[in-house]
N, C-alpha and C positions, 0 to 999 in steps of 0.2 A: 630505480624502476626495473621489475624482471624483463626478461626478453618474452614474456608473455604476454606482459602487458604493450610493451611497445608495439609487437605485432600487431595486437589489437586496434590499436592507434593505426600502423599503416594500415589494415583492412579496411576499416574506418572511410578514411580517407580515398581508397583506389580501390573500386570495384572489381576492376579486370584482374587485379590478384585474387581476391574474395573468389570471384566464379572459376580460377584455373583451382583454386586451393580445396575450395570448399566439397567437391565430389570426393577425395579423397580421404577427408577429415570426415565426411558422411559417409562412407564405403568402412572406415577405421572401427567406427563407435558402433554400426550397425552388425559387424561381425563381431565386436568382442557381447554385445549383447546379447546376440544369436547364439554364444558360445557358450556364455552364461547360461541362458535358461534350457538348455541342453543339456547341459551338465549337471544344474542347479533345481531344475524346476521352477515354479515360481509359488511364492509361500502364500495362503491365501489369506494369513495375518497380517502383514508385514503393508506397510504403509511408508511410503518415503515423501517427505515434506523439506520445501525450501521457501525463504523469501527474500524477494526482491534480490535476486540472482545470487543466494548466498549470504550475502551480506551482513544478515540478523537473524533472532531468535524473535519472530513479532509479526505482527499483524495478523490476518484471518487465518495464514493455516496456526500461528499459536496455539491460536483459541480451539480453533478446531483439533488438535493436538491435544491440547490438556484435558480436553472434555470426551475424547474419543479413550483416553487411558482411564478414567474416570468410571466409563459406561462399556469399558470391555477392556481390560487391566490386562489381559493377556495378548494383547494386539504385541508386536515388535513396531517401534516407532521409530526408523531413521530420519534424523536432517543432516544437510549436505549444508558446505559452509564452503567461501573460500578459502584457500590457504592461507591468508594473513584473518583472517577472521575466525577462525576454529578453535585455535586454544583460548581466545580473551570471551568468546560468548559463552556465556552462563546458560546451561539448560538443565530438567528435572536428572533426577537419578536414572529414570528408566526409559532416557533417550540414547542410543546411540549416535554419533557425531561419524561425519566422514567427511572428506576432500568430494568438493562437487566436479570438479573437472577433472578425472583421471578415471584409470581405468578400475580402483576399487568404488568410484560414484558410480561408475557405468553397470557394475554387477549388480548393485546394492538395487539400483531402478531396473534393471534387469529381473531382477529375482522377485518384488514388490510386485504388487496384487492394485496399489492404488498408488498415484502420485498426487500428490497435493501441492500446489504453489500459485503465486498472486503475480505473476512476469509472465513472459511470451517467448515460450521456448522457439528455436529456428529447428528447422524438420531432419538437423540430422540423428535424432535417437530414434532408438525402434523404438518402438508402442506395438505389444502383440492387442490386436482391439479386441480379439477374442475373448482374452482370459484377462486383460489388465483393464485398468479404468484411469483415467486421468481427466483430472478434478480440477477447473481454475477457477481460482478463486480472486479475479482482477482486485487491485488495489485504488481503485477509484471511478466506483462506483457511479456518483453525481459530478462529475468533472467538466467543464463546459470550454474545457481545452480539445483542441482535437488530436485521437490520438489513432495509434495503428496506420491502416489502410486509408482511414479518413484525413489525416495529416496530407495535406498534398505539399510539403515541406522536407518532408523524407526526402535525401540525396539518392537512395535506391532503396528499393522494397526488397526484401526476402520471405522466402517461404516460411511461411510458419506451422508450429501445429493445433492452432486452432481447431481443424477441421476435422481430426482423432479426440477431440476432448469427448471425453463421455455424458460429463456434464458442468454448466457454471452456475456462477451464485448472483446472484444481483438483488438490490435492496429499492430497488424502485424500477417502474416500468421507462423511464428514462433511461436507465445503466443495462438493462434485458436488449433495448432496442439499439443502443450505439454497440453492444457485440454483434449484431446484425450486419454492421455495414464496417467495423473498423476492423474484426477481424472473422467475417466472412464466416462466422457460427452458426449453425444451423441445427444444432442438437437443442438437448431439455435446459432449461436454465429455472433452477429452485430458487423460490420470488419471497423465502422467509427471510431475507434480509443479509446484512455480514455480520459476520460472528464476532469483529473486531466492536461493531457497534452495541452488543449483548450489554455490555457493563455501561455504557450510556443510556442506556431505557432502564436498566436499573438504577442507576447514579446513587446508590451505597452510600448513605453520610460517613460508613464504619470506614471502607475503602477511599472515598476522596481524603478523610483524615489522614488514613496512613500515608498516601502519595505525597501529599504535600508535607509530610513528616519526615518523607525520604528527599524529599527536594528542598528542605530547610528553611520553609516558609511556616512566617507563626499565623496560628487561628484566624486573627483578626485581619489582617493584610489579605487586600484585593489583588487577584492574578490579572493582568491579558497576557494575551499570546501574542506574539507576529510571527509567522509559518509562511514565508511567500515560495513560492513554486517555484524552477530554476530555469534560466535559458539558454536554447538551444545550443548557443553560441560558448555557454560557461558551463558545460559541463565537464565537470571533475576539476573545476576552478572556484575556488570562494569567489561568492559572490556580494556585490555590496548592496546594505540596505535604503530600497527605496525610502521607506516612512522615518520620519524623525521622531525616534522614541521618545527621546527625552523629553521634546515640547509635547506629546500625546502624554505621556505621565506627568507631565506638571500640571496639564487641563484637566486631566480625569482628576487630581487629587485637590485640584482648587474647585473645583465643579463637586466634590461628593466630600472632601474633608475627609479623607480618610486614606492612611498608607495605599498603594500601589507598586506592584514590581511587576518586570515583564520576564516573561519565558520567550524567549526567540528561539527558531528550530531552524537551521537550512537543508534545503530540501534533499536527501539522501543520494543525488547527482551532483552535491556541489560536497566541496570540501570543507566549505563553512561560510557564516557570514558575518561581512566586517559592517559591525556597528562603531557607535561615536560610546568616552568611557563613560560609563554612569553606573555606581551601585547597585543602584536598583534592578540595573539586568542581571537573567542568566540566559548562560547558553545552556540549554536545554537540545541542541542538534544532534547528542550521543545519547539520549534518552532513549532506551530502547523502541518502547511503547506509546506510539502517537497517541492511539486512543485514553491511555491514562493522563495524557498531557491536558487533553479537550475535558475531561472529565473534571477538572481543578478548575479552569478556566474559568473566570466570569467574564469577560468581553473577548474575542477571537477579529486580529483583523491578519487578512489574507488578503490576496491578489489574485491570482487565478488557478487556483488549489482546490482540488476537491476535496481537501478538510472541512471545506466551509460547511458543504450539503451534508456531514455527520453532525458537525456543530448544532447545526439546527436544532436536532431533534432533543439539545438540550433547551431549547427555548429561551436563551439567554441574548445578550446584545452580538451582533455581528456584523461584520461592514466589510466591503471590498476595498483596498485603495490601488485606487488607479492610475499614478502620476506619471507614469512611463507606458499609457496603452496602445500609442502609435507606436513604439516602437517596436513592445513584444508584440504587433500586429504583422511586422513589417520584418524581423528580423525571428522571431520564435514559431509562434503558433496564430490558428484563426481558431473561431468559439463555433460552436454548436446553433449561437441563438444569440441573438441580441442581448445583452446583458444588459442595457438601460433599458430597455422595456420587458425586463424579469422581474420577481420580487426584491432580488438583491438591495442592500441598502447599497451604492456607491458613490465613493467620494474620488478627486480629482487633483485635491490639494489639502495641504493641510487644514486648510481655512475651513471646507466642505466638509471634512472629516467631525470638527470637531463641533460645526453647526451639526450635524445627524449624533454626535453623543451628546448635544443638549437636547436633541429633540427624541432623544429613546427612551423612555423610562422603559420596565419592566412587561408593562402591560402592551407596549406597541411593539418590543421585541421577542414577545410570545407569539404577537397576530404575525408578525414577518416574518417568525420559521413555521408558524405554521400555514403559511400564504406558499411557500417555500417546498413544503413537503410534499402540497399540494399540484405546485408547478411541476415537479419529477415525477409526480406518482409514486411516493414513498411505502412500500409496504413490510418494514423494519417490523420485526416481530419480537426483539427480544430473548429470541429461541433460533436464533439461526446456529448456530455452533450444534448446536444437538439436533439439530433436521438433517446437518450433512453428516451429522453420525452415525444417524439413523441410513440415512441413505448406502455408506460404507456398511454397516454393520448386516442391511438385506442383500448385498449382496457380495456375501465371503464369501460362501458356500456354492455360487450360482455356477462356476464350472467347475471338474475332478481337476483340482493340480496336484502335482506333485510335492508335497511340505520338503522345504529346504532341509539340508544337513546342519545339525547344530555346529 
């Protein structure tokens, strides 16, 4: 482990380090930024994208990303990665890569005209609000965990910058309203949906083929997923699987007569998750791309993940299970809303589980995401990736910057 990351760890842990440390670390970043774009200008192309604090090449700014180079080719596109994450992620030809935490990230968003990312930055970067735009693009959306400021589970709050965003994204008036109160937003939020969901309202036969042709699954063979959320307690710890897959694929395949494999994913804070052995699984956890995961899927069962509320909108079978709710009650997170008097289908034990996939056919699990989309106030359009292109692309031009040196 570096001593960065340990560090991390003791901050974590001792606030009253955090607040001796943290002005100086904030006083650090905000002069070499200041020095940056004194030197530099800021390029009124140039676009810096990260997700889920570096980590990947994925989710809504991707999309947003690949659709912005698409519909203005001459844009300069940075993403910022961690340092163990930089050389192994895959991205296009005409992205440039950098170190998110040093002082060549700090220039590069320094010099950047728009930031793009799905995380919650803390406020020690400058944001000039005049000439720059910063774009967040939350990662979940219909989540009915509570998160941010809403969390009253937080060991200490810090300052964020929510409150410089220029503008967010949100895909239902549900996900508009919890940036309201979780992280104190008060600017424009664009209600065409997440750009990660665009390829779910298309659902491509051309494209589910390929995926599943990349993930080694034949034709005929039925997907589920299990994607459960991680807790508070096990984070950056594998974590172990509530649901017993193997008895849910022996039901699903005596109940339909037909092969079955499962994709498993652990949630991006966990280091992975220990299931029991069975062929039939894959771990699917390093998959870059949740949303092409959902897109193969024919049944989806989660726990308290806001995958579920994208799921939906493919109108297929989907189920909560719930067999440990007291504890992540009691030990993780509290909900938004009563989840037994939602649309959700939920189950409590295996038993329940498996009485709600005899009782789903087709047609009752169309009505229950769309009872579903309805609960949130879903206004997924399809065309979200290109709305916030649209959005960056009116305003390049809107202050005189100075174009960076090549």
């Amino acid at each position: 482990m570096s001593m960065l990351k340990k560090l991390k760890i003791v901050l974590r842990k001792h606030q009253w380090i955090f607040e001796i440390l943290h002005p100086f670390h904030k006083a650090y970043r905000t002069l070499v930024m200041r020095v940056a774009q004194a030197r530099y200008g800021i390029n009124p192309k140039k676009v810096v994208f990260s997700s889920f604090m570096g980590r990947s090449y994925s989710d809504n700014p991707r999309y947003i990303s690949e659709r912005l180079h698409e519909l203005c080719p001459d844009c300069e596109i940075v993403w910022l990665f961690q340092e163990d994450k930089i050389d192994s992620v895959q991205v296009p030809d005409y992205v440039k890569k950098q170190y998110r935490i040093t002082r060549e990230g700090l220039i590069e968003q320094a010099t950047a005209r728009f930031w793009v990312d799905n995380f919650r930055h803390t406020e020690s970067l400058y944001l000039n609000g005049k000439k720059q735009f910063y774009i967040q693009t939350w990662h979940g959306d219909r989540g009915f965990k509570r998160v941010g400021d809403d969390n009253e589970k937080l060991p200490h709050k810090v300052l964020r910058m929510e409150d410089q965003c220029a503008m967010m994204i949100a895909g239902s008036r549900f996900g508009a309203s919890t940036y309201r109160t979780a992280f104190h937003f008060k600017g424009e939020v664009l209600m065409d949906g997440c750009p990660r969901n665009d390829l779910l309202l298309r659902n491509d036969p051309a494209q589910v083929a390929e995926i599943r042709r990349r993930l080694g699954v034949e034709p005929d063979v039925k997907l589920l997923m299990y994607a459960p959320t991680y807790r508070d307690a096990l984070e950056r710890c594998a974590q172990d699987a509530v649901l017993d897959i193997s008895r849910t694929l022996d039901h699903l395949e005596a109940r339909t007569g037909e092969k079955w494999l499962c994709l498993y994913r652990a949630h991006y804070l966990n280091t992975g998750l220990n299931v029991q052995r069975d062929e039939r699984l894959i771990d699917a956890s390093r998959w870059p791309e949740m949303a092409e995961l959902l897109l193969v899927t024919d049944m989806l069962i989660t726990d308290y993940s806001s995958c579920g509320g994208d799921f939906a909108l493919l109108r297929r079978p989907l189920f909560l299970y719930h067999a440990d709710a007291e504890e992540y009650l009691r030990e993780s997170r509290s909900f938004y809303f009563d989840i037994e008097k939602s649309p959700f289908l939920v189950a409590h034990d295996q038993a329940e589980l498996e009485k709600l996939i005899d009782e789903t056919d087709a047609e009752k699990a169309r009505e229950n995401c769309e009872a579903l989309d309805e609960f949130f106030g879903t206004t997924e359009t399809g065309h979200a990736s290109e709305a916030v292109c649209r959005y960056i692309m009116a305003r390049m031009g809107e202050e005189k910057t100075r174009e960076v040196s090549a």
